[in-house]
Legacy VTK file of the C-alpha trace (Angstrom):
# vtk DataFile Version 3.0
C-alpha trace
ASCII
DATASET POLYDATA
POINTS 584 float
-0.278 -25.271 29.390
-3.948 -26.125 28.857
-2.950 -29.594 29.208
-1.049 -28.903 32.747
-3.732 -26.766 33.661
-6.354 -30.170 33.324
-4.287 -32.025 35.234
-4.121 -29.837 37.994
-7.988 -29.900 37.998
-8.199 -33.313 38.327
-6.203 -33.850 40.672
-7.130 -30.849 43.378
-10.456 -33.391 43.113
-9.047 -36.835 43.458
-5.789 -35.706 46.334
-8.392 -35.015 48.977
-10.300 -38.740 48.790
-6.644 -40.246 47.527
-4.868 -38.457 50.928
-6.961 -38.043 54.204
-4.994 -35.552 55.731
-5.203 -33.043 52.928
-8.926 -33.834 52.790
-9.187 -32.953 56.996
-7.406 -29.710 56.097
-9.757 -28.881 53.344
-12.563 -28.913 55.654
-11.224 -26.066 57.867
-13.072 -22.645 56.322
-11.152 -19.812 55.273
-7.678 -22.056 55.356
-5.524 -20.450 52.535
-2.458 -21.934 53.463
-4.061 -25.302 53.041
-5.530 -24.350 49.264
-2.411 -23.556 48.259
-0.929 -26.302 49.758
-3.051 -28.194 47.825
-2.345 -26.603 44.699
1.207 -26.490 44.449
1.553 -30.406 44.949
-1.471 -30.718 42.541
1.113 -29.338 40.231
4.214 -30.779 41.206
2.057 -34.176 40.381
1.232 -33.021 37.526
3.852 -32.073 35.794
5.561 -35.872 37.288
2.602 -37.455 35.322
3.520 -35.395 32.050
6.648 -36.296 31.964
6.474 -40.211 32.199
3.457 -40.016 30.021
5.499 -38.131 27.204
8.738 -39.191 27.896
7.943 -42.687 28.207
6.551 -42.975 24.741
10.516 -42.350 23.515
12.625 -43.780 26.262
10.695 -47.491 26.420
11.263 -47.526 22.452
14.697 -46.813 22.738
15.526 -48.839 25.298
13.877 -51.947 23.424
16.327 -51.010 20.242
19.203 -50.547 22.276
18.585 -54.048 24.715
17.476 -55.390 21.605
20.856 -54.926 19.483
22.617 -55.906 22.446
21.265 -59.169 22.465
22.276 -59.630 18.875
26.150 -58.259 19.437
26.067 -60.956 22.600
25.050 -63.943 19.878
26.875 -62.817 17.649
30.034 -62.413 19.945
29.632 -65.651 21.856
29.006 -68.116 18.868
32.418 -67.109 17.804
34.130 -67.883 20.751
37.836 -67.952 20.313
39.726 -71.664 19.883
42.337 -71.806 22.270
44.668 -74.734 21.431
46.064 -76.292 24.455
47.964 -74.216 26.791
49.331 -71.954 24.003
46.587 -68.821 25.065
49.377 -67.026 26.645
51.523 -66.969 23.856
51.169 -63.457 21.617
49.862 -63.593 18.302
51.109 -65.398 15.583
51.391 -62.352 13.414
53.300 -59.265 14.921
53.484 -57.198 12.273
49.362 -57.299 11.561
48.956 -56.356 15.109
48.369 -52.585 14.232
46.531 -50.652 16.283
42.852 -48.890 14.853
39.889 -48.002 15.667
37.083 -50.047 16.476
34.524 -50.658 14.324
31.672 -48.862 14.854
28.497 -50.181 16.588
26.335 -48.986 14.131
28.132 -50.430 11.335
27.925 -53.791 12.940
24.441 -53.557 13.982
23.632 -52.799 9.732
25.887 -55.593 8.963
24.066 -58.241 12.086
20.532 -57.168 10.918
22.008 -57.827 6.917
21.146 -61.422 6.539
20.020 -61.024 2.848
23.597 -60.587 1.265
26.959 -61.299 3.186
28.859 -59.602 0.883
27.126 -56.272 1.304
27.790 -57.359 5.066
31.089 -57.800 4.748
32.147 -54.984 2.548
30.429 -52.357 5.159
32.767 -53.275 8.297
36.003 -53.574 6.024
35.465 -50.613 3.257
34.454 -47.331 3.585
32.992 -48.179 -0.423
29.520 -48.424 -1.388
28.041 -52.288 -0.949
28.493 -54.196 -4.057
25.369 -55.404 -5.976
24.292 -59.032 -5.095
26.872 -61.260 -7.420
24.943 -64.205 -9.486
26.153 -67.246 -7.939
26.878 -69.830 -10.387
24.819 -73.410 -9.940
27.934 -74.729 -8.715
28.461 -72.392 -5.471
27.049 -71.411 -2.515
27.323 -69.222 0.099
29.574 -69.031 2.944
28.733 -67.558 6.245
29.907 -63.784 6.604
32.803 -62.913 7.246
31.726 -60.500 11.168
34.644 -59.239 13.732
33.040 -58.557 16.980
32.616 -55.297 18.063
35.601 -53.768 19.756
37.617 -56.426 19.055
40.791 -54.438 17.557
43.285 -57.719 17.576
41.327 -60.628 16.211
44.076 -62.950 16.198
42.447 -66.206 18.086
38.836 -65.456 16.873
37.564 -67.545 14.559
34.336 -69.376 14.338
34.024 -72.326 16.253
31.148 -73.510 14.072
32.391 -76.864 12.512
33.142 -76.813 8.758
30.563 -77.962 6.381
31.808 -81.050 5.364
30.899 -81.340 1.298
30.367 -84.782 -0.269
33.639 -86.503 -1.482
35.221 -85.226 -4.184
34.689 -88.602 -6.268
30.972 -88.283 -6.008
30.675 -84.929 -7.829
31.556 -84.544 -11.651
34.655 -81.986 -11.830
33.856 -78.279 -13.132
36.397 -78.826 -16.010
39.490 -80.437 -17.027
42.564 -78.964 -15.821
45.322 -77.595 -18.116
48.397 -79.600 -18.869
50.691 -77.596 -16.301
48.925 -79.747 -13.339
50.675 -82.657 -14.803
53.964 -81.060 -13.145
52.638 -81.953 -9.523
53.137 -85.141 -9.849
56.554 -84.877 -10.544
57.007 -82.284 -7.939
55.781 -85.407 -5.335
57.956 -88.260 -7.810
60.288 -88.125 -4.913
58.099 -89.390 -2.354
56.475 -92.034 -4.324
57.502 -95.118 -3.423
58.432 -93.876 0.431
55.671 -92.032 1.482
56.290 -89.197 3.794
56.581 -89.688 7.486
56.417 -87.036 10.470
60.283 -87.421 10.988
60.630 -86.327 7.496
58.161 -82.757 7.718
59.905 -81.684 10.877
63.676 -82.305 9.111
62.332 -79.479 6.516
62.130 -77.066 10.038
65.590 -75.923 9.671
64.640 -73.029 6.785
61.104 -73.337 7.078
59.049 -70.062 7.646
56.043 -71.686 9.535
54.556 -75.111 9.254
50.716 -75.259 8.130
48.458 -78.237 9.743
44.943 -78.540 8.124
42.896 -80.901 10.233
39.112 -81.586 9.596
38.897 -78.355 7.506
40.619 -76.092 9.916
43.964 -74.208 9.401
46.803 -74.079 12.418
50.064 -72.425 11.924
53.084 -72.701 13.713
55.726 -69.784 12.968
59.234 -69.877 12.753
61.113 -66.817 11.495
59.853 -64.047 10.123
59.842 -63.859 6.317
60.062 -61.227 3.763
57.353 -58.093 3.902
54.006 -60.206 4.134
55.099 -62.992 2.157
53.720 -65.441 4.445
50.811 -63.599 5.482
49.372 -63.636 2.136
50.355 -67.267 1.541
48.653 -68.485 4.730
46.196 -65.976 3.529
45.424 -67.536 0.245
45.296 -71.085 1.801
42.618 -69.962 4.032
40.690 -68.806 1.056
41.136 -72.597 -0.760
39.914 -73.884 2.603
36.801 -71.661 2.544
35.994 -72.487 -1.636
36.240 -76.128 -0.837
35.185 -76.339 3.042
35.197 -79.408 4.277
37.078 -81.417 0.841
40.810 -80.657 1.562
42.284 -83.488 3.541
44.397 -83.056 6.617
47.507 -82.459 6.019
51.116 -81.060 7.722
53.691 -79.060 5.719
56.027 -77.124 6.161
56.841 -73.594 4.121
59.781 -71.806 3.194
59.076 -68.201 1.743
62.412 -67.403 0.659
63.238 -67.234 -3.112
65.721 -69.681 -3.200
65.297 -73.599 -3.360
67.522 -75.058 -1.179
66.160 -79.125 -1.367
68.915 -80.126 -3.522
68.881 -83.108 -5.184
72.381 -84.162 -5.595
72.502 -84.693 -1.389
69.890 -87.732 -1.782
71.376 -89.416 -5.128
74.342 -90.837 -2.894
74.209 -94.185 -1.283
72.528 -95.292 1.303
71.032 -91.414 1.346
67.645 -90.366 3.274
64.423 -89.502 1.608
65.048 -85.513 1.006
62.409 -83.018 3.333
59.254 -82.398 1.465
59.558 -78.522 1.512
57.157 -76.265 0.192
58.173 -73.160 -1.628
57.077 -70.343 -4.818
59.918 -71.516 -7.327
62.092 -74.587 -8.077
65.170 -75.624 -10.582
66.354 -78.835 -12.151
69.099 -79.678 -9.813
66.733 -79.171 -6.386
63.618 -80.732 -5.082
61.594 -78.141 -3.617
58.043 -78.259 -4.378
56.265 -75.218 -5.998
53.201 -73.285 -4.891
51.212 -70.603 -6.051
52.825 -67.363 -4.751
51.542 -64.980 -2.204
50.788 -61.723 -4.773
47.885 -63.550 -6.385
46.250 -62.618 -3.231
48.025 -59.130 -3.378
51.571 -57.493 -2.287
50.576 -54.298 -0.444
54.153 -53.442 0.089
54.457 -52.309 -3.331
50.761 -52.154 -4.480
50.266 -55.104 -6.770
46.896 -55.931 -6.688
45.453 -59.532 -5.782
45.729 -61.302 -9.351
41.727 -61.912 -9.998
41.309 -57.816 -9.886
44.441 -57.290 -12.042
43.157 -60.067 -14.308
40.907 -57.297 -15.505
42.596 -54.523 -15.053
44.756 -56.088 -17.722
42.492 -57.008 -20.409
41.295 -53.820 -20.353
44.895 -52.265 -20.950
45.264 -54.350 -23.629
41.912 -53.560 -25.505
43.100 -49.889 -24.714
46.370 -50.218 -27.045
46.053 -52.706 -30.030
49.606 -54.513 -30.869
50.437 -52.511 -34.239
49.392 -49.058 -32.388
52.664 -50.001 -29.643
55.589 -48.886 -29.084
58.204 -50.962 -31.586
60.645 -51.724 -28.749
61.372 -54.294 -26.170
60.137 -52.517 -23.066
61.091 -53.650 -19.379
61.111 -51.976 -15.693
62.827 -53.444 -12.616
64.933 -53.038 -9.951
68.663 -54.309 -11.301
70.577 -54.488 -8.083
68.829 -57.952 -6.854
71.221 -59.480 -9.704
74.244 -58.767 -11.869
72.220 -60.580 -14.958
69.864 -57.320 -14.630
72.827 -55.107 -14.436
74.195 -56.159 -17.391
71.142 -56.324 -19.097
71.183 -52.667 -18.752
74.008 -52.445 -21.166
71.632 -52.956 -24.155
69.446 -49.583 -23.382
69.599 -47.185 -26.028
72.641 -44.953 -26.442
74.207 -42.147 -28.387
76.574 -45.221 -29.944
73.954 -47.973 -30.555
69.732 -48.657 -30.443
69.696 -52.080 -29.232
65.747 -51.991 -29.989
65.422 -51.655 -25.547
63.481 -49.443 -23.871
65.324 -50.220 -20.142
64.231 -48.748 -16.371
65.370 -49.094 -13.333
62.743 -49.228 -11.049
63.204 -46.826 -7.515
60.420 -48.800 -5.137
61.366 -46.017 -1.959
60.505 -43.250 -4.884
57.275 -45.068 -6.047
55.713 -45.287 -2.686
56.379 -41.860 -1.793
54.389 -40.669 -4.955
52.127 -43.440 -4.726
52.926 -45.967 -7.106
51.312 -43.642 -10.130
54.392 -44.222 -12.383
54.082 -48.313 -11.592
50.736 -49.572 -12.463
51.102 -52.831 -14.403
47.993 -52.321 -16.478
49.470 -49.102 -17.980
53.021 -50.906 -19.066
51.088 -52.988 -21.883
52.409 -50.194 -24.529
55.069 -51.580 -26.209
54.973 -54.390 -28.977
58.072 -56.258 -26.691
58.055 -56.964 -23.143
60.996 -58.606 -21.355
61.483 -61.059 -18.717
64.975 -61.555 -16.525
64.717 -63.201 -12.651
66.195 -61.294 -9.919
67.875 -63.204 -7.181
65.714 -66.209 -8.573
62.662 -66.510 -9.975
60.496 -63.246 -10.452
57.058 -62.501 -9.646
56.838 -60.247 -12.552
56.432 -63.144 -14.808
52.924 -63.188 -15.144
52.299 -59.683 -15.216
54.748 -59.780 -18.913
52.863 -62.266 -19.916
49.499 -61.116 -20.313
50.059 -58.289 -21.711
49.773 -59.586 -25.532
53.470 -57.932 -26.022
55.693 -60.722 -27.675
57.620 -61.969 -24.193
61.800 -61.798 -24.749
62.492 -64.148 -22.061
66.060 -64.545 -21.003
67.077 -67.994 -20.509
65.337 -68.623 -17.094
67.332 -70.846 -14.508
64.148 -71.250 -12.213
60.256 -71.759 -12.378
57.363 -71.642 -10.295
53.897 -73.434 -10.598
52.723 -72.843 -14.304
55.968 -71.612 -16.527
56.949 -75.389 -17.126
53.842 -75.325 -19.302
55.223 -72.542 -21.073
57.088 -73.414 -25.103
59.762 -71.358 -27.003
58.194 -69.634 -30.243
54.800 -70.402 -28.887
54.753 -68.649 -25.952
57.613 -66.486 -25.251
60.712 -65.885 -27.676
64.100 -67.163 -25.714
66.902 -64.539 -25.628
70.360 -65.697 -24.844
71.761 -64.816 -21.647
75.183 -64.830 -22.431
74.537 -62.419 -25.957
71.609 -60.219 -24.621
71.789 -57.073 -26.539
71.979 -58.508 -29.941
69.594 -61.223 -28.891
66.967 -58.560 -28.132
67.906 -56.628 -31.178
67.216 -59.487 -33.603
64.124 -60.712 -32.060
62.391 -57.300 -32.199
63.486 -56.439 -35.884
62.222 -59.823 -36.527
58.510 -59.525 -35.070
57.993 -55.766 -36.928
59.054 -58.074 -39.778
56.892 -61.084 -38.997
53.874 -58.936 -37.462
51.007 -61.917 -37.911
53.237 -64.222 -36.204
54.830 -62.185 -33.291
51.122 -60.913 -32.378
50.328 -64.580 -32.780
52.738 -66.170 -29.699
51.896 -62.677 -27.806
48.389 -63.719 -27.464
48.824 -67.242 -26.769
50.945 -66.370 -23.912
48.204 -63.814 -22.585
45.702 -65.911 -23.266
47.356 -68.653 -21.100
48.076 -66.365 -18.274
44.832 -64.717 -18.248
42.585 -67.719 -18.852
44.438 -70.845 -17.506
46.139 -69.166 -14.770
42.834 -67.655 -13.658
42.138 -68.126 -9.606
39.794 -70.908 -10.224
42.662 -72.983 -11.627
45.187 -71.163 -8.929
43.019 -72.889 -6.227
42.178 -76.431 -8.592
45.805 -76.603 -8.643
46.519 -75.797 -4.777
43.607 -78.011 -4.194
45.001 -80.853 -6.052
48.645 -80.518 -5.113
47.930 -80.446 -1.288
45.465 -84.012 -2.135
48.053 -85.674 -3.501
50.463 -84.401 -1.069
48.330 -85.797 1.818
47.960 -89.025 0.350
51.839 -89.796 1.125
51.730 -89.072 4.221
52.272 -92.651 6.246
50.972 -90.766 9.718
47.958 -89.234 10.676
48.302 -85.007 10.960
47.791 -83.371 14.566
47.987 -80.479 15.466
51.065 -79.188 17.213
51.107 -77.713 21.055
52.391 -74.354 19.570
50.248 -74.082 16.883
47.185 -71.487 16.641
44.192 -71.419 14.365
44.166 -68.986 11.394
41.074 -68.159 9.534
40.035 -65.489 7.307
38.204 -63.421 11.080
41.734 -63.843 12.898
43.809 -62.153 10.361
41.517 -59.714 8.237
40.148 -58.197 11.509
43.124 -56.882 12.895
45.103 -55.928 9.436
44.800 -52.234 8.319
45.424 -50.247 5.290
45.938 -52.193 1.899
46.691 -55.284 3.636
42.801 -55.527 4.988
41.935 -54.478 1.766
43.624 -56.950 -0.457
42.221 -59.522 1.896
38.651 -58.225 1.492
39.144 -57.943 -2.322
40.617 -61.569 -2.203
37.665 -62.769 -0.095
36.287 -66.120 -1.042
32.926 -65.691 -0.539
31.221 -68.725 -2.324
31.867 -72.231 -1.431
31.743 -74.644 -4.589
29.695 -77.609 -4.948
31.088 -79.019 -8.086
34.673 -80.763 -7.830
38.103 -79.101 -8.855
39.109 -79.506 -12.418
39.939 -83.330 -13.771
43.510 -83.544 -12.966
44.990 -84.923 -16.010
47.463 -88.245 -16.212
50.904 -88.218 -15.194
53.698 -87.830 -17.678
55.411 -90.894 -18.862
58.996 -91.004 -19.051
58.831 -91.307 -22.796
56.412 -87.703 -23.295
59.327 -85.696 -20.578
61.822 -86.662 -22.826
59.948 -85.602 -25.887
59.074 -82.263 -23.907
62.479 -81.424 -22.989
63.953 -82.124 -26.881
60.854 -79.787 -28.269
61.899 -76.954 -26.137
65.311 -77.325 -26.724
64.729 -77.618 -30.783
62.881 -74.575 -30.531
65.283 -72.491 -28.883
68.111 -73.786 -31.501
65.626 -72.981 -33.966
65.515 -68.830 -33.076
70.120 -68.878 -32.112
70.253 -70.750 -35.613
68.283 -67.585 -37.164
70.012 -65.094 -35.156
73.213 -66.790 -36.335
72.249 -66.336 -40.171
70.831 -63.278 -39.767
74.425 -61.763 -38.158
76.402 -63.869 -41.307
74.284 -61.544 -43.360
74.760 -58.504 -41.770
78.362 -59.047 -41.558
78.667 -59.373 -45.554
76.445 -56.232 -46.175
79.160 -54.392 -44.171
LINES 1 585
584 0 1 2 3 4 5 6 7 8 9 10 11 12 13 14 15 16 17 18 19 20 21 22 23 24 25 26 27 28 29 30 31 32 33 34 35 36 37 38 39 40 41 42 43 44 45 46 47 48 49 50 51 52 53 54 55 56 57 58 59 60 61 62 63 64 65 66 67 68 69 70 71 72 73 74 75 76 77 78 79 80 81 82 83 84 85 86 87 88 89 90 91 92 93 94 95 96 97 98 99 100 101 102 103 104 105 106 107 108 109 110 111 112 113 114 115 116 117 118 119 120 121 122 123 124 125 126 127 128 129 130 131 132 133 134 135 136 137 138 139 140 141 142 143 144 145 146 147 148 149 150 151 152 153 154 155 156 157 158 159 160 161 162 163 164 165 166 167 168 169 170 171 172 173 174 175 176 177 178 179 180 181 182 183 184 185 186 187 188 189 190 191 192 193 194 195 196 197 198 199 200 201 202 203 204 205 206 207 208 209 210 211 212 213 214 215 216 217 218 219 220 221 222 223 224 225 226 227 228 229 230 231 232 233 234 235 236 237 238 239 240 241 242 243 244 245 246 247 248 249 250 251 252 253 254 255 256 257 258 259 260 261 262 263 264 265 266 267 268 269 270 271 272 273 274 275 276 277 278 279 280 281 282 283 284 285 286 287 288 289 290 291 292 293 294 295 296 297 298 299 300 301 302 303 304 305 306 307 308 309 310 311 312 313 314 315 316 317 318 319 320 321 322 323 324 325 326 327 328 329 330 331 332 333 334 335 336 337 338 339 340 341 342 343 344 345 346 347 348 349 350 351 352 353 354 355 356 357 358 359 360 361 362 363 364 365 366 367 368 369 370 371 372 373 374 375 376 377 378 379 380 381 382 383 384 385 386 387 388 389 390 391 392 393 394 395 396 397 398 399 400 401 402 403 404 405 406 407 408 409 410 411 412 413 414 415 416 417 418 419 420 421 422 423 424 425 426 427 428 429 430 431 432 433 434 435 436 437 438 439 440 441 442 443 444 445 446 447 448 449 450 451 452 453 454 455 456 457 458 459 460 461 462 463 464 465 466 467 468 469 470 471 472 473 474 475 476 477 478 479 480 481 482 483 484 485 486 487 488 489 490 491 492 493 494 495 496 497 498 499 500 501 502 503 504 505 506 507 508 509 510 511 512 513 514 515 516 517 518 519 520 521 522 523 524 525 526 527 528 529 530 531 532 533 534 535 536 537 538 539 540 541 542 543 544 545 546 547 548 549 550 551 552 553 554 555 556 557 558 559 560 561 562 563 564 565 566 567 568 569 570 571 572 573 574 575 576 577 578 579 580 581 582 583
């Protein structure tokens, strides 16, 4: 009030010389009306004055943060302008079933996340997660890293944003000494390609591999465009496009264009015999998660080492740990002395006969058997399903489904003595796998007592069943990590490109993936397996030394070992039987 009652003051003084007419009237003696007069807009001023004085000290500040952010949203917004391919703009996106509605991300979160320049992850992790940041990781010497990973604000279907920045193109490959060599199981990509060799791979051959292919994949300098076909399985092909995007982001620049096309069913269906003929075609270069002897198909890394959110299998790197730690949490001798295994056995009558050799009233096959309810699990959450928590029993058994199972891995690390029932297929790494030294092979056509004598035999050969157990975990968990995962993506799409005989473009009704287009608009655990999955440091050092190809002399001697070894443990089983038989 004292400060109104100043103004007022000053300005009953400075109105008359500022306004002539009010100083005419204030000449006139004895004029109330024209005192008051006076005063009132003396006060009316005055309070005006106040306000912009006062007010403007918050407003003008505000303003400036506000105009100020804006400008950062707009540069932000419109150096990602979204790559429309030809005329194919119009066309929805690639991925229906991402395309779930949410809520936008909140301005404030992506003003933190602009003004966050120090550490991307911390960026990152604030518009996907509702989690505390991370610490800063320690980038190795060999990494560096890439630009965060930013949806725009408001943008609640990212599908056709991605960066138009250009990839950083790395030095070649040649010029930079490799990280480490790479295990033996690389060796098998060659002779996944063998078929190719001599004819190269032309366009007419890529698009004959259309008629089961899920979508087709076209990397051209450093950028992924996908083509879709027919919808596959659950998210199968999400999280395989998925995981290639994260290979293109660890190696930006280094893979090589390319054209492929996918299949994502479990079945290979490239079979072999149909090009042996004469006068028969070069077979279809078709890419696929598992292969047998009598087909063609070549394998790739599947889609749950970047996670399987139908069913809530982490992405592999996370479950890497999650496993050790389950298996420092129950030492070998303190587990359960029985073959242990839990699956659904209505994908395949070999799994429904296996059941026959669960324990009974009659007979104690040494089996611990469960059939796995998936609709039951996900209505209580998948508590009774967590992989790390299955590593309690001294046996652990392996059977495929319809074909090859992604449960493979999982059995194998967890340092439980693998019963493996003769497998018919494999996928990238199992064909580096040995009888007796990895995995103990149970007969298919003899299951029950082939279980029975292989787990009286380890709790009667403990040093040496604990022995194999941990090779095969140690393989899975340390050769099989995602470094090599990508190394061996990396080196099997190289060598892939280097058959091709034309030069990869990309097609009219293709679109551009990247890691902005698909983890923007996903929800629930699909966004966050893809956050967890994240590649978020490029590397500067090479992919593992591939090692040489295998001679026809060394596949030969491979393929008599294994089959020596697995006559080795029917030969015992045989004796062992004789001897029962005679007791009795």
């Amino acid at each position: 009030m004292c400060l109104m009652y100043c103004f007022c003051q000053i300005l009953d003084d400075l109105l008359p010389t500022m306004w002539p007419p009010l100083r005419k009237k204030s000449r006139a003696p004895g004029s109330a009306s024209s005192s008051s007069s006076t005063s009132s807009i003396s006060a009316m001023l005055a309070v005006l004055l106040l306000f912009l004085i006062v007010g403007g000290a918050f407003v003008p500040g505000q303003w400036i943060r506000d105009t100020s952010t804006m400008g950062e949203l707009s540069h932000a917004i419109m150096s990602h302008k979204p790559i429309i391919n030809h005329t194919v703009d119009a066309q929805p996106p690639p991925l229906q079933h991402l395309h779930q509605d949410q809520t936008p991300v909140p301005t404030a979160t992506v003003k933190q996340a602009l003004r966050n320049e120090t550490n991307p992850i911390t960026m990152t992790e604030s518009i996907f997660s509702n989690q505390p940041p991370s610490p800063n990781p320690k980038p190795t010497q060999a990494a560096a890293a890439i630009t965060p990973l930013v949806c725009p604000t408001g943008y609640q279907t990212a599908n056709g944003f991605c960066p138009s920045s250009k990839s950083k193109v790395s030095a070649p490959t040649e010029s930079i000494a490799p990280s480490s060599s790479c295990p033996d199981y690389f060796r098998w990509i060659y002779e996944d390609l063998r078929p190719w060799m001599s004819t190269g791979i032309t366009r007419r051959m890529v698009e004959k591999a259309k008629r089961t292919a899920n979508f087709r994949l076209v990397v051209v300098g450093g950028k992924a465009y996908v083509q879709r076909y027919h919808q596959s399985y659950q998210t199968r092909d999400v999280f395989t496009i998925w995981g290639i995007l994260q290979l293109l982001r660890r190696y930006p620049g280094r893979v090589p264009d390319l054209d492929l096309m996918f299949d994502c069913v479990d079945w290979p269906v490239v079979r072999a015999s149909d090009y042996q003929r004469r006068n028969a075609s070069t077979p279809p270069p078709l890419f696929r998660y598992c292969g047998d002897d009598s087909t063609l198909d070549i394998v790739f890394p599947d889609w749950s080492f970047w996670g399987w959110p139908e069913i809530n299998i982490k992405p592999w790197e996370l479950l890497r740990g999650e496993l050790k730690e389950g298996n420092d949490r129950v030492k070998w001798r303190d587990r359960e002395p029985y073959a242990y295994w839990k699956g659904n056995p209505a994908v395949a009558i070999t799994r429904q006969d296996l059941l026959k050799c669960n324990v009974s009233e009659g007979h104690d096959w040494n089996a611990r058997l469960y059939a796995q309810d998936w609709f039951k699990e996900s209505k209580g959450g998948f508590k009774e399903s967590n992989l790390a928590n299955q590593c309690k029993h001294r046996y652990k058994i392996y059977i495929e489904g319809s074909a090859w199972s992604v449960s493979e891995k999982y059995i194998l690390a967890c340092d439980s003595l693998t019963l493996m029932v003769t497998p018919k297929y494999y996928d990238f790494f199992t064909r580096g796998l040995m009888p007796v030294q990895h995995y103990w092979p149970i007969r298919e056509d003899d299951k029950c007592r082939s279980i029975k004598f292989a787990v009286d035999w380890g709790n009667s050969h403990k040093e040496k069943t604990q022995t194999i157990g941990k090779e095969a975990s140690n393989f899975v968990l340390e050769k099989m990590n995602m470094e090599y995962v990508y190394d061996y993506m990396f080196h099997l799409l190289s060598e892939y490109a280097k058959l091709l005989r034309y030069k990869p473009t990309i097609p009219r009704e293709a679109v551009e993936f990247c890691a902005e287009s698909m983890a923007c608009p996903a929800s629930g655990l699909e966004k966050k397996f893809m956050m967890d999955s994240l590649v978020r440091l490029a590397r500067d050092s090479s992919p593992c030394a591939m090692p040489p190809r295998y001679g026809t002399s060394e596949l030969k001697r491979l393929a008599r070992q294994k089959a020596n070894a697995i006559k080795q443990v029917e030969m015992w089983q045989q004796r062992a039987t004789e001897a029962l038989e005679k007791k009795v």
